[in-house]
matplotlib code that plots the C-alpha trace (Angstrom):
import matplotlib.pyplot as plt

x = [298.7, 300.7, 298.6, 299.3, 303.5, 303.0, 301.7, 303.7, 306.7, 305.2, 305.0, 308.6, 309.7, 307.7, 308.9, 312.6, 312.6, 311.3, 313.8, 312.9, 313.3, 313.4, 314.0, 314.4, 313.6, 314.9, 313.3, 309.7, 307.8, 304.8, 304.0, 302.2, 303.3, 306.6, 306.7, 309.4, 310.7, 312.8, 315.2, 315.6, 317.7, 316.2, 312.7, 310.8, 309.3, 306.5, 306.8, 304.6, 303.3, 303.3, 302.6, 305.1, 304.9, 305.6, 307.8, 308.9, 312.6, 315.3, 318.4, 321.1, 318.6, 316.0, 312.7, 312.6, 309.9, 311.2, 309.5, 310.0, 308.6, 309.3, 308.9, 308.9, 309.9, 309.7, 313.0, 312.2, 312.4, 314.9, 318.3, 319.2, 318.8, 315.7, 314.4, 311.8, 310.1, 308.5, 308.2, 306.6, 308.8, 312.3, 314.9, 312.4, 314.4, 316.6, 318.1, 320.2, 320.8, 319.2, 321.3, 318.9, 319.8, 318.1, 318.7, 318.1, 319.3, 318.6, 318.9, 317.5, 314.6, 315.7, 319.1, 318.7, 322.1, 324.4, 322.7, 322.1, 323.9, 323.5, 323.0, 322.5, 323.5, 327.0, 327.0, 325.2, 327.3, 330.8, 329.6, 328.9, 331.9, 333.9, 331.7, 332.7, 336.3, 336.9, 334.9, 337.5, 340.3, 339.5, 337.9, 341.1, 343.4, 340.9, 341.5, 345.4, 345.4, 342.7, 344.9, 348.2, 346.0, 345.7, 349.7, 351.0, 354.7, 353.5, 355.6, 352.8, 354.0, 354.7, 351.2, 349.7, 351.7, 350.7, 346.9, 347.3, 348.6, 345.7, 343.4, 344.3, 344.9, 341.6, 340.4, 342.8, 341.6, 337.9, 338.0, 339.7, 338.0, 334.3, 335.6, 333.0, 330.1, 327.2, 328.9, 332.1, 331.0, 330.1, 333.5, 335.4, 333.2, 333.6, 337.3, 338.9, 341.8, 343.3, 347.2, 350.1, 351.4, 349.7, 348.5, 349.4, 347.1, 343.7, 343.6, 345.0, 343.2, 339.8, 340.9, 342.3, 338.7, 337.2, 338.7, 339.3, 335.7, 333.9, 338.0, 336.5, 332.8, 331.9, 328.6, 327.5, 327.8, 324.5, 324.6, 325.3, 322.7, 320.0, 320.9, 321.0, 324.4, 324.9, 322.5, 323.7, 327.4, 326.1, 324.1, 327.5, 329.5, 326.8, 325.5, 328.5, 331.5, 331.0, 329.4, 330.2, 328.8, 328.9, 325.5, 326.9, 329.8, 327.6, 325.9, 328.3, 329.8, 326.6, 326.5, 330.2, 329.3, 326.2, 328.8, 331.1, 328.3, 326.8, 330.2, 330.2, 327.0, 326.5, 323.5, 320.7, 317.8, 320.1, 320.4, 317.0, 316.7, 319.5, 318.1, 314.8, 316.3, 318.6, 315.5, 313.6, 316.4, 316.8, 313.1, 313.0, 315.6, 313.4, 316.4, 314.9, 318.2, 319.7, 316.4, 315.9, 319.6, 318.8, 315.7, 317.5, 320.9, 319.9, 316.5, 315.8, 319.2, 317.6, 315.4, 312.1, 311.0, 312.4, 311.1, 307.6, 305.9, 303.6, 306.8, 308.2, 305.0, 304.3, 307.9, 308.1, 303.9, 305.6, 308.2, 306.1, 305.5, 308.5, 310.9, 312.9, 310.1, 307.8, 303.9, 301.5, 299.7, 295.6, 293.5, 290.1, 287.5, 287.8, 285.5, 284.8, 287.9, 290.0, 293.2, 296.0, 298.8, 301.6, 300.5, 300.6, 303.1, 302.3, 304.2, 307.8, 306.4, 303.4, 302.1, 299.6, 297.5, 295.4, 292.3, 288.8, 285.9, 285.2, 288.9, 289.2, 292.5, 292.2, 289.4, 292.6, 295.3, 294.1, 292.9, 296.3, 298.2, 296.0, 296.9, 301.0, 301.0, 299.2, 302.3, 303.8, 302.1, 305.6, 303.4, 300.2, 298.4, 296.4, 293.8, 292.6, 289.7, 288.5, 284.4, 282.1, 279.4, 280.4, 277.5, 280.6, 283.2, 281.8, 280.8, 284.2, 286.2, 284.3, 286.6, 289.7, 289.1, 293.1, 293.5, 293.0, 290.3, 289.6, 287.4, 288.3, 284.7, 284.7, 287.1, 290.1, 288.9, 289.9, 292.4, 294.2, 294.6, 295.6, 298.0, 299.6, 298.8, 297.1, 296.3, 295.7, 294.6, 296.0, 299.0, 301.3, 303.5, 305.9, 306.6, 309.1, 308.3, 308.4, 305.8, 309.1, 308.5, 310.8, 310.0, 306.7, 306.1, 304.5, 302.8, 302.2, 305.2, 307.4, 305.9, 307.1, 310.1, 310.5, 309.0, 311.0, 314.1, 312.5]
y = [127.5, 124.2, 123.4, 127.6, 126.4, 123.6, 125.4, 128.0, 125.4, 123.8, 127.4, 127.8, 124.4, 124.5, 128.1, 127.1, 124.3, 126.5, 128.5, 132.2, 133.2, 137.1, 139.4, 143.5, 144.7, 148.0, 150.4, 149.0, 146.5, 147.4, 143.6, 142.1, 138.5, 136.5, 132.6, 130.5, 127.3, 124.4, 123.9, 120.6, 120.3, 121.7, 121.9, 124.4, 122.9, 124.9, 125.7, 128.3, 132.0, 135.0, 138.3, 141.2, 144.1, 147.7, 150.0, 153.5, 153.7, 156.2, 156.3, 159.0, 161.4, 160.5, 158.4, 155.7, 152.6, 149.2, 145.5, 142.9, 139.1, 136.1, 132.8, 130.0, 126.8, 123.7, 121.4, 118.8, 121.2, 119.7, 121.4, 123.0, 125.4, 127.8, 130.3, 133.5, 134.3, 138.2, 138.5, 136.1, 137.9, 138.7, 138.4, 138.4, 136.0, 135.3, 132.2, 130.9, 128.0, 126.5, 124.1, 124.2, 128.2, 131.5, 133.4, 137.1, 138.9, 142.5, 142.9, 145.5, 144.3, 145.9, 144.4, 141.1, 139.6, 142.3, 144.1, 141.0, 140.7, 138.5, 139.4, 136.3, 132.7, 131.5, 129.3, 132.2, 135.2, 132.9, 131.9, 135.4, 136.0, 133.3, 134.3, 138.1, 137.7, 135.1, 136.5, 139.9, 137.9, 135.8, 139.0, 140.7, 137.3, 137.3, 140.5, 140.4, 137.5, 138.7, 141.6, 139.5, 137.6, 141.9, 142.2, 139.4, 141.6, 142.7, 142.4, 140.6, 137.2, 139.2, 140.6, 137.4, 135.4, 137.8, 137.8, 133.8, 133.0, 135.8, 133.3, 129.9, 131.7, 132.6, 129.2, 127.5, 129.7, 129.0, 125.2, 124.8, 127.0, 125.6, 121.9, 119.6, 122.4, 122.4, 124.9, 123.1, 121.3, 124.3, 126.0, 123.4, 123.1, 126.8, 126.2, 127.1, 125.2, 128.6, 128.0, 128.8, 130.7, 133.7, 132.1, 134.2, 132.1, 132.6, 128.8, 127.8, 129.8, 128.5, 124.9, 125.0, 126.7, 124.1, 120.9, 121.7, 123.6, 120.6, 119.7, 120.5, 119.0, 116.1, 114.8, 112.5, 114.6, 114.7, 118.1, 119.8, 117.8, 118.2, 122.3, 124.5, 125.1, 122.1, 123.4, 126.7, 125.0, 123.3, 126.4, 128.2, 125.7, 125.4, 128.3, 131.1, 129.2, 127.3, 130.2, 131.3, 134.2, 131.4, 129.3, 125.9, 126.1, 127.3, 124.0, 121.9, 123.8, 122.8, 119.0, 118.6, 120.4, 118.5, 115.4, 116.6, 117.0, 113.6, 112.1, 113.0, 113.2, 109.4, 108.9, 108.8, 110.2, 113.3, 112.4, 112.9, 116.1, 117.5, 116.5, 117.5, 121.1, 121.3, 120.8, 123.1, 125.9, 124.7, 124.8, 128.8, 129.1, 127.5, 125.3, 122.4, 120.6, 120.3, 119.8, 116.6, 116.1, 115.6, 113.6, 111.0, 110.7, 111.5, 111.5, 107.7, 106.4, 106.7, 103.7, 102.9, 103.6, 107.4, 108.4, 110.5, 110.2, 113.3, 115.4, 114.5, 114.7, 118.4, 119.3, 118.2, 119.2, 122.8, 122.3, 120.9, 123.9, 125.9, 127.0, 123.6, 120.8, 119.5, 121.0, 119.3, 117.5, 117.8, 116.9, 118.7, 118.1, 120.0, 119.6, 116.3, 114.8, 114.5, 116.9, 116.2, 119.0, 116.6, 115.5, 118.8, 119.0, 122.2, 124.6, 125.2, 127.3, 126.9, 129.8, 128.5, 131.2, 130.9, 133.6, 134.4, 136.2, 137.5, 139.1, 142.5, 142.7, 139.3, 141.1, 143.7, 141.4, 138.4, 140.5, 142.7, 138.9, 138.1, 140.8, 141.0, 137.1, 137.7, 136.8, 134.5, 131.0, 129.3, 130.1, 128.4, 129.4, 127.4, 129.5, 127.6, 129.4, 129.8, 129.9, 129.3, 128.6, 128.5, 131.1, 134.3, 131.6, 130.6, 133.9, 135.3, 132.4, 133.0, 136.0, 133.9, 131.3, 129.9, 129.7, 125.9, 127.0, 124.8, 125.4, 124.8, 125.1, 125.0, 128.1, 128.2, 124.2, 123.0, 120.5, 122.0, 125.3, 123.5, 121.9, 124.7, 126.7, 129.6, 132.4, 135.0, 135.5, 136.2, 133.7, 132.8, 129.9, 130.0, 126.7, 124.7, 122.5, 119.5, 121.3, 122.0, 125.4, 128.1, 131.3, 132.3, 135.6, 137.9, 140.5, 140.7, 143.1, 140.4, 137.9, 139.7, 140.5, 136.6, 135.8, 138.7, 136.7, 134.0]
z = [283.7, 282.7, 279.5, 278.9, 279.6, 277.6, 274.1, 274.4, 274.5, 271.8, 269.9, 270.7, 269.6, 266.2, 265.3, 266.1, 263.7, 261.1, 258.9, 257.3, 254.0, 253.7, 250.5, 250.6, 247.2, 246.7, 244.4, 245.6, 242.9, 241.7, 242.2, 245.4, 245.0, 244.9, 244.1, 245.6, 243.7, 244.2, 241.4, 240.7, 237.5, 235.0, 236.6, 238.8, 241.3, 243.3, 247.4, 248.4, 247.7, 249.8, 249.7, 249.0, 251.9, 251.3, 254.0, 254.3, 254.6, 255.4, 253.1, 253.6, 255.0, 252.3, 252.6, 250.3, 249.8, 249.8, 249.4, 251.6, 251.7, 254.0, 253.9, 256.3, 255.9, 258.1, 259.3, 256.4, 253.8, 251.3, 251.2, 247.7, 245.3, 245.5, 243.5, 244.5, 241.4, 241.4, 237.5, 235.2, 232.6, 231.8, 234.5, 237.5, 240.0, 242.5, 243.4, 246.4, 248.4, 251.3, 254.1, 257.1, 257.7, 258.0, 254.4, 254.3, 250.8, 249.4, 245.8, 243.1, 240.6, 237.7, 237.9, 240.6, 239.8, 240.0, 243.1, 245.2, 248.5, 251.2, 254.8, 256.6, 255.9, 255.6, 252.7, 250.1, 251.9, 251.4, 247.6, 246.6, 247.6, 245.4, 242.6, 242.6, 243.7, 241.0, 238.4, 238.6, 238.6, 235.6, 233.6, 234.5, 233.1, 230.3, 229.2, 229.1, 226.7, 224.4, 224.2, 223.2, 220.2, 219.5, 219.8, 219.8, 220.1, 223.2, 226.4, 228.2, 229.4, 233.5, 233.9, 232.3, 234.9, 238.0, 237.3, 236.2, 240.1, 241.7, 240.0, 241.5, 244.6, 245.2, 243.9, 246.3, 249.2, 248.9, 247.8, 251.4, 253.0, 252.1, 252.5, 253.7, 252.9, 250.4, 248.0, 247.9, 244.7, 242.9, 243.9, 243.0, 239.1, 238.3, 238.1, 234.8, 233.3, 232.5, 230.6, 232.3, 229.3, 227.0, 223.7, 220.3, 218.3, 218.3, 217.4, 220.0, 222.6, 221.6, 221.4, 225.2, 226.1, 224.9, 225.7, 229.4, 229.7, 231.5, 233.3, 236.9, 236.3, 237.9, 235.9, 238.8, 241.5, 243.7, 244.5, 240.7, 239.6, 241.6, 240.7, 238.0, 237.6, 235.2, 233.1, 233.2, 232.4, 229.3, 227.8, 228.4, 226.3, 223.3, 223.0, 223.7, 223.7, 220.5, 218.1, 214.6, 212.2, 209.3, 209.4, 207.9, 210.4, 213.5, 212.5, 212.6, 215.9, 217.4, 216.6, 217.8, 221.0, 221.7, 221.2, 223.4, 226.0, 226.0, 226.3, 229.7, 230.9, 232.1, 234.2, 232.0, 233.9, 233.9, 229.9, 229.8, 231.7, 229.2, 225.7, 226.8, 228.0, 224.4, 222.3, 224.1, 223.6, 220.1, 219.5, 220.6, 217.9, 215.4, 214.6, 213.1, 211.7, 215.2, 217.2, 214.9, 215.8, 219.4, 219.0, 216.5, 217.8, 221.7, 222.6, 220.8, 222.5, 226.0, 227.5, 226.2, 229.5, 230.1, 226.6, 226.6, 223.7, 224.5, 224.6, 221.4, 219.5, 221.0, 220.6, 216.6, 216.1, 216.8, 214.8, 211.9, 209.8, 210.1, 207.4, 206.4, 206.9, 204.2, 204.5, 206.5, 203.5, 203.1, 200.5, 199.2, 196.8, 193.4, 190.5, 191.2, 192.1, 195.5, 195.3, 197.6, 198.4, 197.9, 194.7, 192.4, 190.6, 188.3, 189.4, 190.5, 193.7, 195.7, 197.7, 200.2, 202.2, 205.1, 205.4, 205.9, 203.9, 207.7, 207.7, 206.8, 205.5, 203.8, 201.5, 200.8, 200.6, 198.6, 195.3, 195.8, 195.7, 192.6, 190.4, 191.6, 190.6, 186.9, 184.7, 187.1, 185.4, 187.8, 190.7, 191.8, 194.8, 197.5, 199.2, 202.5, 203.6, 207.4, 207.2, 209.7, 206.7, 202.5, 201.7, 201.0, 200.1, 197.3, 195.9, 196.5, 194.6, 191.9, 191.6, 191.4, 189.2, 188.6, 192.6, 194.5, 196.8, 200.3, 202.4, 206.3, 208.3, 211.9, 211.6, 214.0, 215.5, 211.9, 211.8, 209.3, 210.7, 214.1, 212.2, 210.6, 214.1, 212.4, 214.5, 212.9, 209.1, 206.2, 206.8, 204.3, 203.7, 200.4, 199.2, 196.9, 193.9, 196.8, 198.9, 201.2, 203.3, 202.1, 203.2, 205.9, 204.6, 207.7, 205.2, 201.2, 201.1, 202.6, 200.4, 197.3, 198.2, 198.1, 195.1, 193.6, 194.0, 192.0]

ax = plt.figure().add_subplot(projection="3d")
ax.plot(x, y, z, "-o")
ax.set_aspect("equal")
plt.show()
């Protein structure tokens, strides 16, 4: 009977130092699985798995089917921000924070950050509530000024006043009232240096948005940095506070933001984290000019030590052969002499084309290419050809005798096509009289619509 007194105290003792983690998902999801994260920065970091549990629930007289998970997690777990992922795709998250509480939250799947609520834990219920009570009152300030840049005669200086005060009201209230609390720091950083006075320029407006934009930041405070919010904070200033229809000047908005940035942002581990995140965005944009930007200006001023070597190279390798950068340069052998890409100099435009005599619409599309460039003697082409043998590709060159023909063996393992990360045949690059890409074509149509221009 003790030693049964004993384990069950020890049951007890183990189960109250653990802290639960529980999600309702309402409509049901069709998934089984949620993942839950630590956010560290700009990393995921994993925690565990569970399962995702299915229940029958009455709703205003109706039955409905909800999804519920739980996790547990022991007294050591690290206080922060967490994340329960339940699609690899899209918007499929949830994050909150953890301070040695239970958390309980409800949210819909098709819309997770509009729908979520919080049911238990202070700290999440109290932040939620900052979030939607100032996001209001700043929508509702926001919307009085961009309507004086409208009318600028209109009487508007009262209301702009009133909804100017409702704002720092509610910031005052809940920076005292989470004093001394985890989510203090994140109160006090989503403040806005909103102006006392209605702006009638447009000018003007934009230049007090973004000067005071980072005003309630601090860069080396623990807590914001071991989160996403800073993140979240820079993305916000980049990429939707400092935007233009104009390429050049979007540009140049870019460079002076990413300046603006790095002037605050003082530890350099952090540094890292940042430039690594910014070429990463960049890189999704395909935006070559300010991803080498980053890696010159940034990414080479960091320690010798924090630099990875492996990231840059993967991160430019991708980058390599996109519209902008010089062609990856290969040579070939051609009637008895070694031919190097970079060195012809015959033409004004190079049209280099990946296929394959196994492809079906190659066999369409390269005698179709053939006969549109007859005429064209500004034009020469480079036909790299994916072959697991050279029995059909020298037959079939035969047919194209004014064409540089290369033959790539060992098919989609050939350097070359690594290097100019072919996947699928025919592929097209359009180049400039200094083998610079200008245009990757996805069909023949495409392609002619470029050369057309010519």
């Amino acid at each position: 009977m003790k030693k049964l007194i004993a384990i069950l105290i020890l049951i007890s003792a183990v189960s109250n130092a653990q802290n639960t983690i529980k999600g309702t998902i309402q409509p049901a999801l069709e998934s089984d699985w949620v993942i839950l994260y630590k956010i560290e920065g700009a990393q995921q970091v994993f925690v565990q798995n569970t399962s995702i549990k299915k229940d029958t629930v009455t709703v205003d007289g109706k039955q409905k089917i909800v999804s519920s998970f739980q996790f547990l997690l022991p007294e050591k777990a690290a206080t922060g921000t967490y994340r329960t992922t339940y699609n690899i795709e899209g918007t499929g998250y949830v994050d909150f924070i953890y301070n040695k509480e239970n958390v309980s939250f409800n949210f819909n799947p098709n819309n997770p950050f509009e729908t979520l609520s919080f049911s238990e834990s202070k700290e999440n219920i109290e932040y939620l509530r900052y979030q939607i009570a100032i996001f209001e009152a700043q929508r509702q300030l926001d919307s009085i000024q961009v309507l004086g840049l409208k009318n600028v005669d209109a009487a508007l200086s009262v209301a702009y006043k009133e909804a100017y005060d409702k704002v720092n009201r509610i910031q005052e209230k809940f920076t005292k009232r989470t004093k001394g609390t985890y989510i203090a720091p994140f109160i006090k950083a989503s403040s806005i240096n909103n102006s006392p006075a209605i702006f009638s320029s447009p000018e003007n407006y934009r230049a007090n948005l973004t000067s005071s934009f980072f005003d309630a930041v601090d860069f080396s405070d623990k807590t914001l940095l071991n989160s996403p919010f800073l993140f979240s904070k820079i993305s916000d200033y980049i990429f939707y506070l400092n935007t233009s229809d104009d390429k050049k000047t979007q540009q140049n908005l870019y460079k002076e933001s990413l300046k603006n940035v790095f002037a605050k942002v003082t530890n350099t581990a952090f540094k890292k984290e940042v430039v690594e995140f910014l070429i990463t965005q960049f890189e999704s944009l395909k935006n070559i000019e300010i991803v080498d930007e980053l890696f010159n200006h940034y990414y080479s001023t960091l320690p010798v030590s924090l630099q990875d070597a492996k990231f840059k190279s993967q991160k430019l390798a991708l980058l390599s052969v996109e519209v902008g950068r010089i062609a990856p340069d290969f040579s070939w052998e051609e009637n008895g002499k070694t031919i190097k890409l970079s060195d012809l100099n015959e033409a004004k435009n190079y049209i280099l084309v990946f296929w394959s005599t196994a492809c079906s619409h190659c066999l369409k599309a390269i005698p179709k290419l053939d006969k549109y460039l007859k005429g064209k003697p500004d034009i020469s082409v480079i036909a790299y050809s994916l072959e697991k043998t050279d029995f059909k590709w020298k037959k079939m060159k035969q047919d194209l005798p004014n064409w540089h023909h290369v033959l790539g063996l060992n098919k989609w393992k050939n350097k070359i096509v690594t290097t100019y990360a072919i996947n699928s045949t025919p592929d097209f690059f359009i180049l400039d009289a200094d083998k610079k890409i200008i245009a990757r074509p996805y069909e023949l149509k495409d392609l002619k619509e470029v050369v057309d221009q010519f």
